[in-house]
Backbone as JSON Lines, residues from 0, in Angstrom:
{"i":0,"aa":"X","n":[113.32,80.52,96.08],"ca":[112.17,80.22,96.94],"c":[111.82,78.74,96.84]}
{"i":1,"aa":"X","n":[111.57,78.27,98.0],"ca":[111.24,76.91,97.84],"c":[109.92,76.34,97.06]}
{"i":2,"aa":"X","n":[108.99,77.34,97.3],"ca":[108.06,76.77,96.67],"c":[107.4,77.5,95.36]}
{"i":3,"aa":"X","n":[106.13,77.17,94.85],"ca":[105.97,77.97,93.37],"c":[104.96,79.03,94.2]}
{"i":4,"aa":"X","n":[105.82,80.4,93.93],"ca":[104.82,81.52,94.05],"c":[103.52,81.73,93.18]}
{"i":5,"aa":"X","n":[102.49,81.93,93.72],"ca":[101.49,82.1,92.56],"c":[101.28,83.68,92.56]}
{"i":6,"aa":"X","n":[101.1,84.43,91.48],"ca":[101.41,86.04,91.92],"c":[100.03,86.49,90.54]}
{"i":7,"aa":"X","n":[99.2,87.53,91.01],"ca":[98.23,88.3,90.42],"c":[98.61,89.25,89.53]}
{"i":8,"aa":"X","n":[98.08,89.67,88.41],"ca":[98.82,91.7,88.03],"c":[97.32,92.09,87.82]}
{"i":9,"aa":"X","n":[97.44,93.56,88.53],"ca":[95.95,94.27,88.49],"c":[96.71,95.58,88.2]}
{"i":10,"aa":"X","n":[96.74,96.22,86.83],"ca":[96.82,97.23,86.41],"c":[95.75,97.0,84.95]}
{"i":11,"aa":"X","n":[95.55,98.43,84.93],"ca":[94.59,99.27,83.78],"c":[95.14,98.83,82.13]}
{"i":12,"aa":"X","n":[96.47,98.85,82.3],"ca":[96.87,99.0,81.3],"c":[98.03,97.48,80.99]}
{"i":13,"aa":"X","n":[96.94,96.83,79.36],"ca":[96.92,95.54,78.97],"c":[98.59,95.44,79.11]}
{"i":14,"aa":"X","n":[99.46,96.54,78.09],"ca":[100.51,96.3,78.09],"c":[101.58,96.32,79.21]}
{"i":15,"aa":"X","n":[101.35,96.8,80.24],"ca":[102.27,97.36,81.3],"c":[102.01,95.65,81.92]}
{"i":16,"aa":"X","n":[100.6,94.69,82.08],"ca":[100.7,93.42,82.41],"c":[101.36,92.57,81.46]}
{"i":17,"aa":"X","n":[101.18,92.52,80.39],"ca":[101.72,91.51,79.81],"c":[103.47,91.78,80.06]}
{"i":18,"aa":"X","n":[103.84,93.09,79.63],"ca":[105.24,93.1,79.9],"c":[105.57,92.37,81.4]}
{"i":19,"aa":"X","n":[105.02,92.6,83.09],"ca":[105.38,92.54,83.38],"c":[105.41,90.59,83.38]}
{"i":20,"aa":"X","n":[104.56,90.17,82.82],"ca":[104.39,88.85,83.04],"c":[105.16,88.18,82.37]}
{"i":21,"aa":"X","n":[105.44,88.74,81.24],"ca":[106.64,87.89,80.47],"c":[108.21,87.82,81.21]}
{"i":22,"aa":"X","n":[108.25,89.21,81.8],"ca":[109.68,89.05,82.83],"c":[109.47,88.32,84.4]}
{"i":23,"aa":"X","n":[108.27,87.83,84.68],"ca":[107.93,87.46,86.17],"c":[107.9,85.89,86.2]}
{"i":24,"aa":"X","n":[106.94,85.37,84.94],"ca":[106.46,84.1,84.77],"c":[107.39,83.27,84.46]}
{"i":25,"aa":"X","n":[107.16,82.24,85.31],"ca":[108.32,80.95,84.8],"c":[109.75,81.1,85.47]}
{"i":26,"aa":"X","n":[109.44,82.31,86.15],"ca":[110.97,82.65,86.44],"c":[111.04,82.5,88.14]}
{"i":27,"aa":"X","n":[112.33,82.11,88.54],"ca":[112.71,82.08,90.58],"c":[111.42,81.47,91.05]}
{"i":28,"aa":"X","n":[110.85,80.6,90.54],"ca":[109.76,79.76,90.91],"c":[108.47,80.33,91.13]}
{"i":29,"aa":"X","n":[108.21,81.5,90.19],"ca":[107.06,82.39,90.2],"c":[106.12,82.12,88.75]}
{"i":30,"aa":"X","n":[104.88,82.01,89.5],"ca":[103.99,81.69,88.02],"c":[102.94,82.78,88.29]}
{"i":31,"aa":"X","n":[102.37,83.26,86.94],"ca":[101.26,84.43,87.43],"c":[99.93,83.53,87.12]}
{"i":32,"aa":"X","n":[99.12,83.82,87.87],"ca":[97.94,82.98,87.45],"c":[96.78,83.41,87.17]}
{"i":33,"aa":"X","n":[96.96,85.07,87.39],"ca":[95.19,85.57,87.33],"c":[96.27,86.91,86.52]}
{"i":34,"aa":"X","n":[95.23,88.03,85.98],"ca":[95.37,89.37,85.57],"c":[94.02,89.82,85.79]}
{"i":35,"aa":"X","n":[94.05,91.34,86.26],"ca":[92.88,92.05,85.92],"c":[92.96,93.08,85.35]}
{"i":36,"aa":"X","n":[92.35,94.01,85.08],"ca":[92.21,95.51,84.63],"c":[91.97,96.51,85.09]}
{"i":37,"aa":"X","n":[91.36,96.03,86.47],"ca":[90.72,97.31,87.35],"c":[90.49,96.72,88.57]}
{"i":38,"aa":"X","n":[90.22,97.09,90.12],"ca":[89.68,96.61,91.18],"c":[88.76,95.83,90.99]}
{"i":39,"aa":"X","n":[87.44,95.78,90.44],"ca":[86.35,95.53,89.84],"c":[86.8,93.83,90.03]}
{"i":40,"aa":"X","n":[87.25,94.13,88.81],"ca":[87.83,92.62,88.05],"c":[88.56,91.66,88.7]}
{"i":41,"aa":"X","n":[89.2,92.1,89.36],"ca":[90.2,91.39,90.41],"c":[89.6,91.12,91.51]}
{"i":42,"aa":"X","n":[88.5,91.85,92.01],"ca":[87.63,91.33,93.4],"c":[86.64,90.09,92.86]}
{"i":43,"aa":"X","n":[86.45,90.2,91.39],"ca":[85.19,88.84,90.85],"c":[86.27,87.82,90.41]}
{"i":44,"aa":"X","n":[87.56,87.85,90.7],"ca":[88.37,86.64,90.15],"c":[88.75,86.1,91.28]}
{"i":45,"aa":"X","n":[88.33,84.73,91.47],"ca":[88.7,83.96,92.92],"c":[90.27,83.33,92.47]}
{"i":46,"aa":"X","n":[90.48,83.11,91.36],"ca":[92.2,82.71,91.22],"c":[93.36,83.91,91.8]}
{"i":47,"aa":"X","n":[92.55,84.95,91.67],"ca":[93.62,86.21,91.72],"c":[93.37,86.62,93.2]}
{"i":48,"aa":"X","n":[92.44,86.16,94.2],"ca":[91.97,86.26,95.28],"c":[93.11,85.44,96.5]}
{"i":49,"aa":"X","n":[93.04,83.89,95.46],"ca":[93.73,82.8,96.34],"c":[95.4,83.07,95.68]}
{"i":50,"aa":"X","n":[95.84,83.85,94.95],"ca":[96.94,84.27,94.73],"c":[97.82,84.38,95.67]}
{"i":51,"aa":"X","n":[99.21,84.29,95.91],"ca":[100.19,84.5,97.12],"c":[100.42,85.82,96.8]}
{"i":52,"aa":"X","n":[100.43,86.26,95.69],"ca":[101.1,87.93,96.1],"c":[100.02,88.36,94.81]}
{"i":53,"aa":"X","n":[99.96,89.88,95.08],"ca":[99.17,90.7,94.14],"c":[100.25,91.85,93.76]}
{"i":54,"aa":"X","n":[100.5,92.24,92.74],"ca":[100.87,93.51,92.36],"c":[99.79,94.18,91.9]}
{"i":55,"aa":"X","n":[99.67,95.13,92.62],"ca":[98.29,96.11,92.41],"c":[98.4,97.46,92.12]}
{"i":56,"aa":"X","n":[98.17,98.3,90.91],"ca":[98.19,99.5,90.49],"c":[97.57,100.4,91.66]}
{"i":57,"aa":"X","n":[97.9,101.79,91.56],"ca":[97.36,102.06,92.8],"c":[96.5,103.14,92.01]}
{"i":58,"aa":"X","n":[96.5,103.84,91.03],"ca":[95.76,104.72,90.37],"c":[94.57,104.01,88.66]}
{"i":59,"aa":"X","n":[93.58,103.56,89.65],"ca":[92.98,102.6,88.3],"c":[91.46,103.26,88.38]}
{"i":60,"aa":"X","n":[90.6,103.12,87.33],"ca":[89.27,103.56,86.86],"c":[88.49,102.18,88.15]}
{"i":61,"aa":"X","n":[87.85,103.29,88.01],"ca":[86.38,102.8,89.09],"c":[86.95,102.63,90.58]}
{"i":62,"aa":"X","n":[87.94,102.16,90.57],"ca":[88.65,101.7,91.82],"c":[89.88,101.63,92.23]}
{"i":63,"aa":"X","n":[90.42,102.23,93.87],"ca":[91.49,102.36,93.37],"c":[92.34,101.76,94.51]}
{"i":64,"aa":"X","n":[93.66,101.63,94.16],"ca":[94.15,99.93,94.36],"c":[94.25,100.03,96.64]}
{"i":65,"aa":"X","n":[94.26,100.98,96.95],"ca":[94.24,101.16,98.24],"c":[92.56,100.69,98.38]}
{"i":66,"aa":"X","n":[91.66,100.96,97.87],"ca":[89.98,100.11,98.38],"c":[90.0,99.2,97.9]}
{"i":67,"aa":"X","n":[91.14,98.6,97.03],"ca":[90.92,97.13,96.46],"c":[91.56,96.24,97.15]}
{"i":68,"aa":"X","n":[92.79,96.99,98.0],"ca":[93.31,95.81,98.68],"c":[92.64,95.51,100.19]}
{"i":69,"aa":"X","n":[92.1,96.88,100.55],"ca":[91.33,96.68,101.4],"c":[90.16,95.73,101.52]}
{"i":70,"aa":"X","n":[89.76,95.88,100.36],"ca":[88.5,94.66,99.96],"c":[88.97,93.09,100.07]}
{"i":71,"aa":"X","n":[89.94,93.15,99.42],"ca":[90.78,91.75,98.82],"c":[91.32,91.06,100.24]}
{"i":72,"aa":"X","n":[91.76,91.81,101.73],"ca":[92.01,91.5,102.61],"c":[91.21,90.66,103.44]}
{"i":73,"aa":"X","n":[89.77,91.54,103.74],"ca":[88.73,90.97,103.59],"c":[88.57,89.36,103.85]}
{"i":74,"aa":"X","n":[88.58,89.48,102.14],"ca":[88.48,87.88,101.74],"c":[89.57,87.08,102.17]}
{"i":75,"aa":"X","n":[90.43,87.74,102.19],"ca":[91.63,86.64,102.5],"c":[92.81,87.26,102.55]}
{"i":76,"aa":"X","n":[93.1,87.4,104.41],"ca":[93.79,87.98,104.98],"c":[95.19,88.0,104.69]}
{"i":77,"aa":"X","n":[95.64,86.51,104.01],"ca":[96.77,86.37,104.07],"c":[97.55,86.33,102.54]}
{"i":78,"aa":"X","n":[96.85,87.18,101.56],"ca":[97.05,87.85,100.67],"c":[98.28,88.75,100.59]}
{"i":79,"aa":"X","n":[99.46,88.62,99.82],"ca":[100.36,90.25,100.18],"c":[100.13,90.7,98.84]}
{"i":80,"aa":"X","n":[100.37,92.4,99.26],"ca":[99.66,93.19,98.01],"c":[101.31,94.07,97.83]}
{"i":81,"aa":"X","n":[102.05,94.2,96.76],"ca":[102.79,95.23,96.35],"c":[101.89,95.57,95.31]}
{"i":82,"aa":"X","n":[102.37,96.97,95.85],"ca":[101.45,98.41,94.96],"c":[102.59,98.9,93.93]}
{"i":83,"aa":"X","n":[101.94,98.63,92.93],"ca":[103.08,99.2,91.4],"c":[102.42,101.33,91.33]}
{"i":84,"aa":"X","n":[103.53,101.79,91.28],"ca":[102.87,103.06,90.78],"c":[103.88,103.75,90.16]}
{"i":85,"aa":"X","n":[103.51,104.57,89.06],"ca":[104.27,105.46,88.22],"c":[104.88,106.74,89.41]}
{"i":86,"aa":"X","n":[104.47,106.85,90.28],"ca":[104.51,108.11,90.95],"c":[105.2,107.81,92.5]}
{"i":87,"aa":"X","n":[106.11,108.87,92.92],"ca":[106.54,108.66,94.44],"c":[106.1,109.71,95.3]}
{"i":88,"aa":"X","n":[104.35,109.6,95.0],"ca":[103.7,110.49,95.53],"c":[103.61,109.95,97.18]}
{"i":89,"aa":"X","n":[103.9,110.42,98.67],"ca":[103.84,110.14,99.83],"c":[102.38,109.12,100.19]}
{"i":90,"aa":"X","n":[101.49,110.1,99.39],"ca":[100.19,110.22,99.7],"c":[99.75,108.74,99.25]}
{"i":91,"aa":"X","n":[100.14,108.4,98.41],"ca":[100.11,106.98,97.69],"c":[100.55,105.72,98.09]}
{"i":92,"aa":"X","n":[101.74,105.7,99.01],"ca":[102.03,104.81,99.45],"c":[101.76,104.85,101.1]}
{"i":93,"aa":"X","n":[101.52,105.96,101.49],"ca":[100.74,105.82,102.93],"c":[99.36,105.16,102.82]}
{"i":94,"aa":"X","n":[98.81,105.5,101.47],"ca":[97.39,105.11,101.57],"c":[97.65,103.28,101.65]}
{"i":95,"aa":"X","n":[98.44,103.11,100.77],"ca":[98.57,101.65,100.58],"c":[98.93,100.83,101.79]}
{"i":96,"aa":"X","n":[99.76,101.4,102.52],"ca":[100.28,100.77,103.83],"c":[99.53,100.88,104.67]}
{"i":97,"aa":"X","n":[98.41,101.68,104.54],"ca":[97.72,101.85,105.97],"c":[96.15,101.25,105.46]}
{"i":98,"aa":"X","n":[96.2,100.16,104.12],"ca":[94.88,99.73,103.51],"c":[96.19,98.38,103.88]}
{"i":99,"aa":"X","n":[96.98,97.9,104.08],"ca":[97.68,96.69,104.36],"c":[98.7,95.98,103.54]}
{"i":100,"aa":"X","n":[98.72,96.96,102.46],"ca":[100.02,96.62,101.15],"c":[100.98,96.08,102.04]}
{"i":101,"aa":"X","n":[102.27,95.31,101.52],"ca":[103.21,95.09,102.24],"c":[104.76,95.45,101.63]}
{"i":102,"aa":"X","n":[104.23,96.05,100.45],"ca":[105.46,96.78,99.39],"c":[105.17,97.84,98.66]}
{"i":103,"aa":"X","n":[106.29,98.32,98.28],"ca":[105.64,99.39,97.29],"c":[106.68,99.31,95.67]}
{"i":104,"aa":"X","n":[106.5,99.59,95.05],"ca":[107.22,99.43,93.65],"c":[106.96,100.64,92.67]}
{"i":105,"aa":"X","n":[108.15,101.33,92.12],"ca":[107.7,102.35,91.22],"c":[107.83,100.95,89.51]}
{"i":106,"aa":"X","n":[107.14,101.93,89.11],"ca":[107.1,100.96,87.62],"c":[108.15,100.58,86.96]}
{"i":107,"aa":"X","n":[109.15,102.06,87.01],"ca":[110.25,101.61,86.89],"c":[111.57,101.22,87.5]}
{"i":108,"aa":"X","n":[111.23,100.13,88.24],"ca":[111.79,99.76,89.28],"c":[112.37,98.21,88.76]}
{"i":109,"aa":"X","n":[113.97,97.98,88.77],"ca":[114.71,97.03,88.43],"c":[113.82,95.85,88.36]}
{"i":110,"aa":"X","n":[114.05,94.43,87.76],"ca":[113.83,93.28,87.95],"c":[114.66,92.75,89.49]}
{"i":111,"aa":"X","n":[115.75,92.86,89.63],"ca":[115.93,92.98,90.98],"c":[115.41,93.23,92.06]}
{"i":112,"aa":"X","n":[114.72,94.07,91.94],"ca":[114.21,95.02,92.86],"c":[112.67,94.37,92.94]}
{"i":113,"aa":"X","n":[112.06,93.95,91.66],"ca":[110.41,93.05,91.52],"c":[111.14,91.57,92.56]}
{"i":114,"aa":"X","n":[111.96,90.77,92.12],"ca":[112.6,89.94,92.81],"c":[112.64,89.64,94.55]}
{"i":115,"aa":"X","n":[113.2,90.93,94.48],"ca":[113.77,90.62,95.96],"c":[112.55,91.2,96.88]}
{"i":116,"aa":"X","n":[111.25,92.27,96.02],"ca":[110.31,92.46,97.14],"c":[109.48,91.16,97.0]}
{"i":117,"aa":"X","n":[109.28,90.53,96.34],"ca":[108.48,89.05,96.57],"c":[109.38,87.91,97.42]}
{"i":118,"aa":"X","n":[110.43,88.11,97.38],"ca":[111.17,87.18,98.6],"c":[111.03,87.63,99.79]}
{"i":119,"aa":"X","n":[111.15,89.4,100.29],"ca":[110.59,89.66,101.3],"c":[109.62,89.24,101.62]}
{"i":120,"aa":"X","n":[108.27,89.93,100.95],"ca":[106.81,89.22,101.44],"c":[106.91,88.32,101.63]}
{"i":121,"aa":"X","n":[107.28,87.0,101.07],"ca":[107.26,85.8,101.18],"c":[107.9,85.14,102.47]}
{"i":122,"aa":"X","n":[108.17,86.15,102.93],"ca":[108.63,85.98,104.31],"c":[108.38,87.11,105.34]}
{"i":123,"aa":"X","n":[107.34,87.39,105.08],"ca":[106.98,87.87,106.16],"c":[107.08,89.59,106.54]}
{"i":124,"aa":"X","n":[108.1,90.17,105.25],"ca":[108.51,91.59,105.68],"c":[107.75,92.44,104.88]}
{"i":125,"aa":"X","n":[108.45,93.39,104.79],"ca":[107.98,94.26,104.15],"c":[109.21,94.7,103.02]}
{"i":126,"aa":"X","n":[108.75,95.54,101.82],"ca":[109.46,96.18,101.03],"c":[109.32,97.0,100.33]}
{"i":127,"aa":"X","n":[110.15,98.35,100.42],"ca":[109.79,99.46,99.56],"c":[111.11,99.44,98.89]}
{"i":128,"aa":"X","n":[111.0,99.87,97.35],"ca":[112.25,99.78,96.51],"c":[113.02,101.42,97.26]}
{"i":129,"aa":"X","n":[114.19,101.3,96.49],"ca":[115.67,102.57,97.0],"c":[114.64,103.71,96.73]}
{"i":130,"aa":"X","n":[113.76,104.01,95.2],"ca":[113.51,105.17,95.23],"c":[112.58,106.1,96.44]}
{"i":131,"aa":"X","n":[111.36,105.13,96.51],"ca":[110.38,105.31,97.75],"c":[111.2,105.27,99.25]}
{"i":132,"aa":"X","n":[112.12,104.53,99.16],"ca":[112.98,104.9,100.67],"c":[113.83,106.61,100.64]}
{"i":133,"aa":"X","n":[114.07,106.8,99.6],"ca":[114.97,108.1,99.19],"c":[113.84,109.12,99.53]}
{"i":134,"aa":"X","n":[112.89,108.86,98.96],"ca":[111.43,109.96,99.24],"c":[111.22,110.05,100.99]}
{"i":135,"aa":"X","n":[111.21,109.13,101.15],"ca":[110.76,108.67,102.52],"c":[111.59,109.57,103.33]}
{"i":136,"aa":"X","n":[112.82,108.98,103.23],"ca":[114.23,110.15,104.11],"c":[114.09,111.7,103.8]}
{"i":137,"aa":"X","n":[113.76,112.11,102.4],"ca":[113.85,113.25,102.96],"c":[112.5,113.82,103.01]}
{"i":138,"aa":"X","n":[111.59,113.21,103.31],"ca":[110.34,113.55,103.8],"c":[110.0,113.68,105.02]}
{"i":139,"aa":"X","n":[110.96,112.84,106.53],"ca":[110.87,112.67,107.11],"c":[111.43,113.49,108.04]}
{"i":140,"aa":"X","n":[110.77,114.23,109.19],"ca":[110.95,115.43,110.02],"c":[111.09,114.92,111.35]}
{"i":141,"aa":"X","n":[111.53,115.92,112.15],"ca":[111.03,115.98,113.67],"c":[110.08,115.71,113.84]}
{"i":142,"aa":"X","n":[109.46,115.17,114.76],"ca":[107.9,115.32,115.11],"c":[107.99,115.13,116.65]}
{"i":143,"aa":"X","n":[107.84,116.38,117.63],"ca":[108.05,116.51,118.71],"c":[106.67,116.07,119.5]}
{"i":144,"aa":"X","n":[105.87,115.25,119.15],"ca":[104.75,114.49,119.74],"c":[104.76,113.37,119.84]}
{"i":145,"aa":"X","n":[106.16,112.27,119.15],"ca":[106.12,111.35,119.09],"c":[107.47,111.25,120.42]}
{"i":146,"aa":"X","n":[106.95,110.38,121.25],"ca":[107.76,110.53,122.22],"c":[108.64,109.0,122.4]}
{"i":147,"aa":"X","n":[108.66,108.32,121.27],"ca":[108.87,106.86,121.35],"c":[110.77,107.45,121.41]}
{"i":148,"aa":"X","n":[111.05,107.85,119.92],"ca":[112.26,108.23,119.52],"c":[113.21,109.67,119.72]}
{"i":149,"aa":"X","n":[114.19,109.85,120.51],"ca":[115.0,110.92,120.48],"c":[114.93,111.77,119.45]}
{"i":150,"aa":"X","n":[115.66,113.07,119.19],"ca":[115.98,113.95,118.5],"c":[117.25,113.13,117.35]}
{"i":151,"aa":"X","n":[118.13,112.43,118.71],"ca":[119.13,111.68,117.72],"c":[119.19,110.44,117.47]}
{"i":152,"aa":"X","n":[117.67,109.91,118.1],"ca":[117.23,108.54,117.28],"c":[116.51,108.66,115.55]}
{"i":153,"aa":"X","n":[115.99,109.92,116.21],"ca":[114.88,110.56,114.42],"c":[116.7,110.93,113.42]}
{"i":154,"aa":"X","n":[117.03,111.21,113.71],"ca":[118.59,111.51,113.2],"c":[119.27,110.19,112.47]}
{"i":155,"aa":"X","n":[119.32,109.36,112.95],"ca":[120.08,108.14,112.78],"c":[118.92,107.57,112.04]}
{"i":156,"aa":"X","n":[117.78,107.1,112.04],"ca":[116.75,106.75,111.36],"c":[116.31,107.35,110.19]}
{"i":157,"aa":"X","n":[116.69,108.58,109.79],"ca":[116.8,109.22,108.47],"c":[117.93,108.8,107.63]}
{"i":158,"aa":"X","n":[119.12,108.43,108.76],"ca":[120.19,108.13,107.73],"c":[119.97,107.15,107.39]}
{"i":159,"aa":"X","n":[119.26,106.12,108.17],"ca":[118.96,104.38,107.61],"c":[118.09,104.63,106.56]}
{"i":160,"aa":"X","n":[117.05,105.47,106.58],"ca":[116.43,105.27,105.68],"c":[116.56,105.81,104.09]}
{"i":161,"aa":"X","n":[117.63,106.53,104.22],"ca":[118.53,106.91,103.11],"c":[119.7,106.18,102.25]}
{"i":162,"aa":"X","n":[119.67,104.79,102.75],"ca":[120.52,103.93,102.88],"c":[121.83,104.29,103.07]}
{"i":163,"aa":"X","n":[121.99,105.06,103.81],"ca":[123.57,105.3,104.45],"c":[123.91,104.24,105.53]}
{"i":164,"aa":"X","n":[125.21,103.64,105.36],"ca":[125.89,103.36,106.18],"c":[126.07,103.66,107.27]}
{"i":165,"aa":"X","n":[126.52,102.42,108.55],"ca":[126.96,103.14,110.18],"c":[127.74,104.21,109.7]}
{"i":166,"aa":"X","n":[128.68,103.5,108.98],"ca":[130.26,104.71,109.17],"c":[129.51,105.9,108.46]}
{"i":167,"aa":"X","n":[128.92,106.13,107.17],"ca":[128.26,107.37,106.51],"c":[127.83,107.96,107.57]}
{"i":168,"aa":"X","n":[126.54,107.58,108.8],"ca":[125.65,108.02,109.43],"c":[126.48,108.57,110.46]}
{"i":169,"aa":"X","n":[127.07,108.07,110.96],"ca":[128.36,108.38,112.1],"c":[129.1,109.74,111.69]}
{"i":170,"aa":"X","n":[129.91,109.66,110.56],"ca":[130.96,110.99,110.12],"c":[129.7,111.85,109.82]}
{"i":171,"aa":"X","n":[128.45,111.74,109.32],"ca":[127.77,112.65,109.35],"c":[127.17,114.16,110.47]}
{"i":172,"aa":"X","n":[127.06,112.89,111.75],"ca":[126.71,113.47,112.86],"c":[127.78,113.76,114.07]}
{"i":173,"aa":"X","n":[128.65,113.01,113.34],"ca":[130.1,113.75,113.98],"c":[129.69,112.43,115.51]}
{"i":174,"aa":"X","n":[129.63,110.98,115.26],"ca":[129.41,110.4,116.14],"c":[130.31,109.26,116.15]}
{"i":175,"aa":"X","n":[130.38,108.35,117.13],"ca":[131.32,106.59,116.8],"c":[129.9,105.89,115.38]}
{"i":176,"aa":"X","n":[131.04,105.02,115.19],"ca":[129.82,104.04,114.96],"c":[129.12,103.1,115.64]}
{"i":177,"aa":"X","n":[129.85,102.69,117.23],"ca":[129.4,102.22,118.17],"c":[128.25,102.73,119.04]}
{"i":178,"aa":"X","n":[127.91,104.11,118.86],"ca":[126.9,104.59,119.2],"c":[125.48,104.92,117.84]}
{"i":179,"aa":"X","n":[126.09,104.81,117.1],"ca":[124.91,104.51,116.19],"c":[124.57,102.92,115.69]}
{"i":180,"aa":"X","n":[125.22,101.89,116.21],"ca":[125.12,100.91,116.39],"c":[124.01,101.06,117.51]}
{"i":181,"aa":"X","n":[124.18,101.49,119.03],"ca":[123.45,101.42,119.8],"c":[122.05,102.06,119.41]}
{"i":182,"aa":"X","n":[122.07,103.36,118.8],"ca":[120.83,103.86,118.5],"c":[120.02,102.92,117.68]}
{"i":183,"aa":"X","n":[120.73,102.78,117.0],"ca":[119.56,101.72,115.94],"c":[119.02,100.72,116.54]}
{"i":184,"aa":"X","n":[119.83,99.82,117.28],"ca":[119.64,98.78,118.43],"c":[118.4,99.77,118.92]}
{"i":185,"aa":"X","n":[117.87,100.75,119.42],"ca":[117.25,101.44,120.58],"c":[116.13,101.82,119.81]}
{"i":186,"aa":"X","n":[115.93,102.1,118.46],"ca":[115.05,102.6,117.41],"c":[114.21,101.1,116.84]}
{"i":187,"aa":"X","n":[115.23,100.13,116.79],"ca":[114.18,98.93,116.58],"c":[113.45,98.36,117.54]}
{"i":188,"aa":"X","n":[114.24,98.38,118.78],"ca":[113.42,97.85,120.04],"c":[112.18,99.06,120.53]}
{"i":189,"aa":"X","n":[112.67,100.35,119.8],"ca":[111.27,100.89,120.76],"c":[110.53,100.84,119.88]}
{"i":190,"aa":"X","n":[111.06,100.47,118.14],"ca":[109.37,100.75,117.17],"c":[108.8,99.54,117.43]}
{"i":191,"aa":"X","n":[109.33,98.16,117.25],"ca":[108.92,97.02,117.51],"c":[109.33,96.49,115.89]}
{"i":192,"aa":"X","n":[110.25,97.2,115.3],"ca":[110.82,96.65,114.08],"c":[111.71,95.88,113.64]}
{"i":193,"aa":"X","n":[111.84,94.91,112.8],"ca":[112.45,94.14,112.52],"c":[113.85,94.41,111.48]}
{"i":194,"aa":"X","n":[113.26,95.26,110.82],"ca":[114.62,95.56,109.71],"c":[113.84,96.98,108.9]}
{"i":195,"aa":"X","n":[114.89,97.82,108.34],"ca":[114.5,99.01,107.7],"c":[113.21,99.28,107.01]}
{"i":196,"aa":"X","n":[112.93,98.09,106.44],"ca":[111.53,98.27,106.0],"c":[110.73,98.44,106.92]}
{"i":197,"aa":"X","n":[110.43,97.77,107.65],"ca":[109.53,98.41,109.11],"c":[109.39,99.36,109.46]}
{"i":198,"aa":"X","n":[111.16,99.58,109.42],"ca":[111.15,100.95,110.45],"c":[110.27,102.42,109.36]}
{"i":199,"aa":"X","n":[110.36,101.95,107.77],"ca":[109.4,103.01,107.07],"c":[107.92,102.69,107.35]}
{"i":200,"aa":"X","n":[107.67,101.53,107.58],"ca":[106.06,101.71,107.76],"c":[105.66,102.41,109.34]}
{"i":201,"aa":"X","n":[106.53,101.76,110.17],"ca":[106.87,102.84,111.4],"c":[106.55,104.47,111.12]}
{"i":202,"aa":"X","n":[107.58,104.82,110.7],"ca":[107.36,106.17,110.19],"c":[106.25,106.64,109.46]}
{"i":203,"aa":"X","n":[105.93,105.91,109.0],"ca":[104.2,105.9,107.95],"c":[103.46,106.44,108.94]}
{"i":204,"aa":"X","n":[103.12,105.31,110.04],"ca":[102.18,105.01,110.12],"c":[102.17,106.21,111.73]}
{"i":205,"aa":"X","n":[103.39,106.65,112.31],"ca":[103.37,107.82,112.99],"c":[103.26,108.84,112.48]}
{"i":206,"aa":"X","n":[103.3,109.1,111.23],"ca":[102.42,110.79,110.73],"c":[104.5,111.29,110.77]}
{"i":207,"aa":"X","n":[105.67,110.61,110.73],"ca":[106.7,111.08,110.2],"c":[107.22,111.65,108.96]}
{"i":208,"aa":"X","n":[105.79,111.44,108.06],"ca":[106.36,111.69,106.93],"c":[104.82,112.89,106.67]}
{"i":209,"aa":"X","n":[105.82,113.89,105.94],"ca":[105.16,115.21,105.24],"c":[104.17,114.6,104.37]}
{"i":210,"aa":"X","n":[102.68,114.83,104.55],"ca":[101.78,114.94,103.25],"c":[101.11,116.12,102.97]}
């Protein structure tokens, strides 16, 4: 990254921040500059406010990280929030995406994986790590009210979001890969998405996914 990320940690628990700060800080041009303990704390800290990225617990005392980022937006819109959570509960990361998170992260989720969702944000996308996309796919149904996407656009869009391959998605459905080339082409232009991550907040945010 070209420039020095400044990045927040708002979890409950002292040790789960310090660990993550010792593997974050100083490192790919990322410095942490604020910590909190709870929503609370993190809404009265103006360093952790003017922060470029927040990693925000999503299950914390008094407050919880979906009304905190909501709050934190507020103040300053151009805040990105990845939500750290022990859990790949649906319910948890819909809440977060639809309070304006722009990632999601299980706790135990690679350094790679902390990495490359702060290069996303940092540009603009979105990012949910492999496990929350794996949840996502097979959470994700028909929904014969949504009239944006086909039967075998919702088809091909499960396989993306499973991270399967054209050719995987193709021998699956017994199709070319030139036509699931086209579908996807037809699934980004009608969600208005840019790349797979989208296309899950897409799905979020149409009621595609089981809660």
């Amino acid at each position: 990254m070209a420039r020095e990320v400044k990045i927040a940690l708002v979890d409950d628990h002292a040790l789960f921040r310090n660990g993550l700060r010792g593997l974050i800080d100083g490192r790919n041009g990322c410095r942490v500059v604020a910590e909190a303990g709870d929503g609370d704390e993190f809404l009265e800290c103006e360093e952790a406010l003017s922060a470029d990225i927040v990693f925000m617990d999503f299950a914390m005392p008094t407050m919880s990280g979906d009304k905190a980022t909501i709050l934190a937006l507020e103040r300053n819109p151009d805040l990105k929030v990845i939500c750290l959570s022990m859990f790949g509960d649906e319910n948890y990361y819909t809440r977060m995406v639809e309070s304006g998170a722009k990632g999601f992260l299980m706790k135990d989720s690679s350094m790679e994986e902390v990495f490359a969702a702060i290069e996303a944000v940092m540009n603009g996308e979105e990012y949910f790590c492999q496990a929350v996309m794996q949840t996502i796919s097979n959470a994700l149904r028909r929904h014969e009210d949504i009239d944006a996407l086909s039967e075998r656009e919702t088809d091909v869009l499960i396989g993306i979001c499973r991270g399967l391959s054209t050719q995987e998605i193709a021998e699956e459905l017994f199709i070319s890969k030139r036509t699931v080339d086209a579908h996807r082409a037809n699934i980004l232009e009608k969600t208005g998405s840019k790349n797979t991550a989208s296309l899950v907040v897409y799905a979020i945010k149409h009621h595609l996914v089981e809660i």
